[in-house]
C-alpha angles and dihedrals in degrees: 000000000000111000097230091025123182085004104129094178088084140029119211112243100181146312122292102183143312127228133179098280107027150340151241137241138199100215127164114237100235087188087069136093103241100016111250135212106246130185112235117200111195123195118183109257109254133037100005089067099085130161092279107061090057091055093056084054097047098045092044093054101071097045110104109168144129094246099034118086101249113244105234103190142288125251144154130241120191090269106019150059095222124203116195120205145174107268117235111192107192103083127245127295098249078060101050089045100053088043091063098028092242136332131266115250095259093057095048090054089048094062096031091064085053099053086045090056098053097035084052084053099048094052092047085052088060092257133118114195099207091196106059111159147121100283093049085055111088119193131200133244086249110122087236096036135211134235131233134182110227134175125037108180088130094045120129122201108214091220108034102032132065116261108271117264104149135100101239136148139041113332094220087065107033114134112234083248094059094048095052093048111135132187106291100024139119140194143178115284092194106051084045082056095054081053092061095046080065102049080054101054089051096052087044090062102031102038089229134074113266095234097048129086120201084232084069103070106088092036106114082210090058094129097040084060091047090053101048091040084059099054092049092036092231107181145136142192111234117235097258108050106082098202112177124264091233088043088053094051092048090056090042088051091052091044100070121133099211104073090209095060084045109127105249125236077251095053093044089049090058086042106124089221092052095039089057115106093352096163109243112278090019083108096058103030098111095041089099109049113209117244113239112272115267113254085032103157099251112229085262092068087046097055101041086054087048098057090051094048087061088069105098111233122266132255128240094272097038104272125114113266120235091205081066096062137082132199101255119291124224119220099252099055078044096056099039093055090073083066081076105050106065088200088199105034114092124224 
């Protein structure tokens, strides 16, 4: 079967990627003037549509913002809960890194400045992400991209959510807090975010992560070091690499253990090294915040769709068909499978 079958809103163009528990499409929005490319993510009706899913969903539609992937819509196919997204060609930045073994300083900045712009945005919005990190970063075919925040499976509303107390996200760029985490505690999923916005900067100048060693590859206890590396904030800049003065203390000023000394989206804004060559109106980009679009599916649609979506598709003669449906899934095997899909990388 088809996977938009009888739709007749978008055309599949090809393939983007597979994961474990779905896959994405590149498809061309035939409703638009003129048509768009659009990203599809499809995820099998029926177990696989947790919770979670629908908070991703929920938080993501409400997000307008330059360097935020735009939410499309939500809707079922016979098969499939289907997420349509805008479509960002360039790759993701873990892939732009590695591809040129880490970035010079003025182009670290320059998408630093981007990331602090949209994180600032999110949290303003009321969302923290909890999984900010290069992958989950998309860029643009543009010869100076542009970045854009994607995938918030691990995203928490402040309002509508309840406070964050459990251990999600990356290791490499888990906040102390995170990691110390214990049953019936909680911590603040925005300043772990701004943590993470460090540990990206770092791998953006330097190519690796900053609580790894290269002796470490082949050590059956590699996370356990990384682990305990992070909560002393253990790190170090290789020789070669010349990173600024100004740009080390604005790192030393984001690593810091105790989430209450942690330099705030506000401090790192009116940080010399940030400020320089901030191009004119980013400042105040996020001082307007944009309405949501008219026509914007309310959380009612949504969770009407996604109730539906629980029901496990059909077989050929009506019943439910065992082959459709997975033991249950817990959230972290859900979460991890978006590391795989690389919505906006094509194959």
């Amino acid at each position: 079967m088809e996977s938009l079958g009888q739709n007749v809103k978008y055309q599949k163009i090809r393939d983007l990627n597979s994961g474990t528990f779905g896959f994405v499409e590149l498809a061309l929005d035939k409703s638009t003037v003129p048509e768009q490319q659009v990203a599809i993510k499809f995820i099998e009706r029926g177990e696989k549509v947790t919770k979670y899913v629908e908070r991703e969903i929920l938080n993501h539609r409400v997000l307008m913002h330059p360097h935020i992937v735009q939410f499309k819509e939500v809707f079922l196919t016979p098969r499939y809960l289907a997420i349509a997204m805008e479509y960002v060609a360039g790759g993701d930045m873990f892939e732009y890194v590695v591809r040129k073994g880490g970035l010079k300083e003025s182009e670290a900045r320059w998408f630093f400045q981007q990331l602090i712009v949209g994180v600032d945005y999110l949290h303003r919005m009321g969302v923290a992400s909890r999984d900010i990190k290069l992958e989950n970063t998309l860029l643009d075919s543009s010869p100076r991209p542009l970045l854009k925040i994607c995938d918030f499976g691990y995203s928490k509303h402040e309002k509508f959510q309840s406070a964050p107390g459990s251990r999600v996200g990356t290791p490499a760029y888990l906040a102390p807090e995170v990691i110390m985490t214990t049953k019936g505690q909680t911590y603040d999923g925005k300043v772990a975010d701004i943590w993470s916005c460090g540990v990206m900067l770092y791998v953006m100048l330097v190519g690796a992560y900053p609580f790894e060693r290269p002796e470490d590859k082949h050590d059956n206890q590699k996370l356990q070091k990384m682990i305990q590396r992070i909560l002393k904030v253990e790190y170090e800049f290789p020789p070669h690499i010349k990173a600024s003065r100004e740009c080390r203390d604005l790192l030393n000023r984001i690593l810091v253990p105790d989430p209450a000394r942690r330099f705030s989206l506000l401090d790192i804004q009116r940080h010399a090294w940030y400020r320089k060559d901030l191009p004119p109106g980013v400042a105040e980009m996020n001082d307007n915040l944009p309405a949501p679009a008219p026509g914007i599916q309310t959380v009612e649609d949504i969770s009407k769709i996604m109730q539906e979506a629980r029901t496990p598709p059909a077989g050929p003669a009506g019943w439910e068909n065992d082959e459709y449906i997975d033991d249950a899934m817990d959230q972290e095997a859900y979460e991890s499978s978006f590391d795989e899909w690389g919505m906006g990388t094509s194959m």
